[in-house]
C-alpha positions in Angstrom: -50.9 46.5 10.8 -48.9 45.0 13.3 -48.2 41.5 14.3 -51.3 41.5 16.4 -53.3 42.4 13.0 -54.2 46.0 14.8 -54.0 49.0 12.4 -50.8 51.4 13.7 -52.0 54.3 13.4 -49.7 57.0 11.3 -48.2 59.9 12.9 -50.6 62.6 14.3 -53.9 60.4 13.1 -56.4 60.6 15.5 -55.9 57.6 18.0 -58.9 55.8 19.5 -57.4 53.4 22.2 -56.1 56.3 23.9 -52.9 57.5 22.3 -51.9 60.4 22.5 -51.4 62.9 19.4 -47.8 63.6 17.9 -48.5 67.1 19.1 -48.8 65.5 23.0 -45.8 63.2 23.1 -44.9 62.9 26.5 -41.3 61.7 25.2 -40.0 64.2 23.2 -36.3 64.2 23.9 -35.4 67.1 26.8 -32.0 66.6 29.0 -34.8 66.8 31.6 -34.7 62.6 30.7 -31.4 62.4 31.9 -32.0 63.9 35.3 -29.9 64.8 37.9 -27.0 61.3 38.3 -25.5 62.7 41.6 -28.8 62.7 43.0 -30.5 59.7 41.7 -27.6 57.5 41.6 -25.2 58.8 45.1 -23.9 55.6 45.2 -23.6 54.0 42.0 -23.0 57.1 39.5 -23.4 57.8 36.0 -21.3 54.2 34.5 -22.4 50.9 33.9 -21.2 48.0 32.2 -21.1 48.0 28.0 -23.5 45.0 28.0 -26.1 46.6 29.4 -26.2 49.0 27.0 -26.2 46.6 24.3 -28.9 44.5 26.0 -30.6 47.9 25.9 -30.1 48.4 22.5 -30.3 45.0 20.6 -33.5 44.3 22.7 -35.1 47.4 21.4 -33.8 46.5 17.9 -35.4 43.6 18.0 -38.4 44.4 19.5 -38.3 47.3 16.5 -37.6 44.9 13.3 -40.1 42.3 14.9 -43.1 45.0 15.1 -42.0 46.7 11.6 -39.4 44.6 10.0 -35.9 45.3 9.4 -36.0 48.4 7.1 -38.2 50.2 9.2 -36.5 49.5 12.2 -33.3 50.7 10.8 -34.8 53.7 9.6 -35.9 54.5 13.0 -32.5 53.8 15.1 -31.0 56.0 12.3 -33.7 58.8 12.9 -32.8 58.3 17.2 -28.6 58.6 16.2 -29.5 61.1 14.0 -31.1 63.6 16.9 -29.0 62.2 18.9 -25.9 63.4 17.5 -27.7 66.9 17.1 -27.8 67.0 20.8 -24.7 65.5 21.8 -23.7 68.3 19.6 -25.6 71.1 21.3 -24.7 69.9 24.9 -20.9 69.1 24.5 -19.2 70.6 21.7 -20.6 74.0 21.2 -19.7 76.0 18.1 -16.4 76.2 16.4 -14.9 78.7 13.5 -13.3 75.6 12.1 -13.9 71.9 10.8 -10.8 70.6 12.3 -11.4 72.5 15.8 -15.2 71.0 15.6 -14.3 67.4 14.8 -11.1 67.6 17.3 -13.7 68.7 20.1 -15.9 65.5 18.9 -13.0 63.2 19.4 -11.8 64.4 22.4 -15.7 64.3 23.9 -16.4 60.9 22.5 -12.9 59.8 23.9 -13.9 61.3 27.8 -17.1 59.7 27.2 -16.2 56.5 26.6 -17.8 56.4 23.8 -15.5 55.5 21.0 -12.2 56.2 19.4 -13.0 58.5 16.3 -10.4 59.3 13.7 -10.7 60.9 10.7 -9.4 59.2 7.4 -10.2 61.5 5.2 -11.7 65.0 4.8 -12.5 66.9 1.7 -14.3 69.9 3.1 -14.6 71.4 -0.3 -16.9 68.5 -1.5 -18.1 67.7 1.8 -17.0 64.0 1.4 -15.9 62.5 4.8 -14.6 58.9 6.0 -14.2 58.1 9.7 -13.7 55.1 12.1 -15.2 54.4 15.2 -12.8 51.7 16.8 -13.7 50.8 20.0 -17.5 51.7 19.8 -20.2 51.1 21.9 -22.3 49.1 19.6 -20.5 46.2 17.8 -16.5 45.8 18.9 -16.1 42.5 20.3 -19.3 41.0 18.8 -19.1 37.8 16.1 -18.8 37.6 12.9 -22.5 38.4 11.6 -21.8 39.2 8.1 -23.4 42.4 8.1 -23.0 46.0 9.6 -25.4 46.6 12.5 -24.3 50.5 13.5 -27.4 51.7 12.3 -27.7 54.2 15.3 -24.3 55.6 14.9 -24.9 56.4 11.3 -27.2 58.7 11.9 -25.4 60.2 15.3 -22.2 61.0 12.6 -24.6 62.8 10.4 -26.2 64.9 13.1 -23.1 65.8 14.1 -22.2 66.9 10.0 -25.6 68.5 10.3 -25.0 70.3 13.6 -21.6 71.7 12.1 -23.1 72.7 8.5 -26.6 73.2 9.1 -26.7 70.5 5.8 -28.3 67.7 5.9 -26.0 64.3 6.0 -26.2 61.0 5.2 -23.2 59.1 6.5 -23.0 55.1 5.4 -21.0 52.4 7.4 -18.8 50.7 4.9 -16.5 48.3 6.9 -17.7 46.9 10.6 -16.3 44.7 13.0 -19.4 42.8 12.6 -18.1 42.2 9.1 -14.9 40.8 9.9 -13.2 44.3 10.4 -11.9 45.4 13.4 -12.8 49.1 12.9 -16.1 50.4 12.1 -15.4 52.6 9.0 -18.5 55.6 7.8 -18.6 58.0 4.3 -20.5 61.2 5.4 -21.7 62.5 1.9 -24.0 65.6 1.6 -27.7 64.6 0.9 
């Protein structure tokens, strides 16, 4: 139920107030939803300011973890970073023979992008064990002191970017955040 004590219906259940079915989704992630900048926006282009996209993103998170609680909510920006990743994948990096080539691609698109300085701290391509940090990132730098790590999203966009490469599935973890008292955002990509 949610807070309004109506049943949520689960995924593809018949939905009588007028949902559509899973199989109808009008949302289904397409570039289409990015549309065409230079034409919609001549004047003020494809940047805004970084608090907008956090007002974006921590108003969504909170509508999320007020509707279904925290651990659902988390599981769901994790599932969004996770196809995200997949398609920031597909559209800007392409395929490479080689995990350095690949992951220097990523760095060098997430750098142009403004997304995020990635570095790699260590890489054991033989286990598949990973560590990166995100310094710089679109999601916490510069925010207090909340005790806890809040890059939900981006753990899932670094393992869709491990899955993209591997065709494995990832799980990637954040272990240090800013929003911890760190000043780098620090992930372990393990296998699943």
């Amino acid at each position: 139920m949610d807070t309004l004590g109506k049943t949520i219906p689960e995924p593809g259940d018949s939905q009588p107030n007028g949902e559509r079915h899973m199989q109808d989704r009008p949302y289904k992630f397409s570039w289409n939803f990015i549309g065409d900048i230079e034409d919609g926006r001549p004047n003020l282009g494809n940047t805004t300011r970084i608090e907008i996209y956090r007002l974006f993103q921590y108003t969504l998170r909170d509508v999320l973890e007020e509707t279904y609680g925290t651990r659902d909510a988390d599981q769901v920006l994790y599932k969004a970073g996770l196809l995200a990743g997949k398609e920031f994948c597909a559209r800007f990096i392409g395929k490479h023979n080689s995990l350095d080539d690949f992951l220097g691609q990523v760095q060098q698109e997430l750098l142009a992008l403004n997304i995020g300085i990635l570095r790699v701290e260590h890489s054991d391509p033989e286990t598949a064990h990973f560590v990166l940090t995100m310094t710089e990132d679109l999601d916490c730098s510069g925010l207090p002191d909340m005790e806890q790590a809040v890059c939900t999203y981006d753990e899932g966009f670094i393992a869709g970017i491990f899955n993209t490469y591997t065709g494995r599935e990832f799980e990637a973890k954040e272990i240090d955040c800013w929003c911890m008292g760190d000043r780098t955002c620090r992930f372990e990509v393990n296998p699943k």
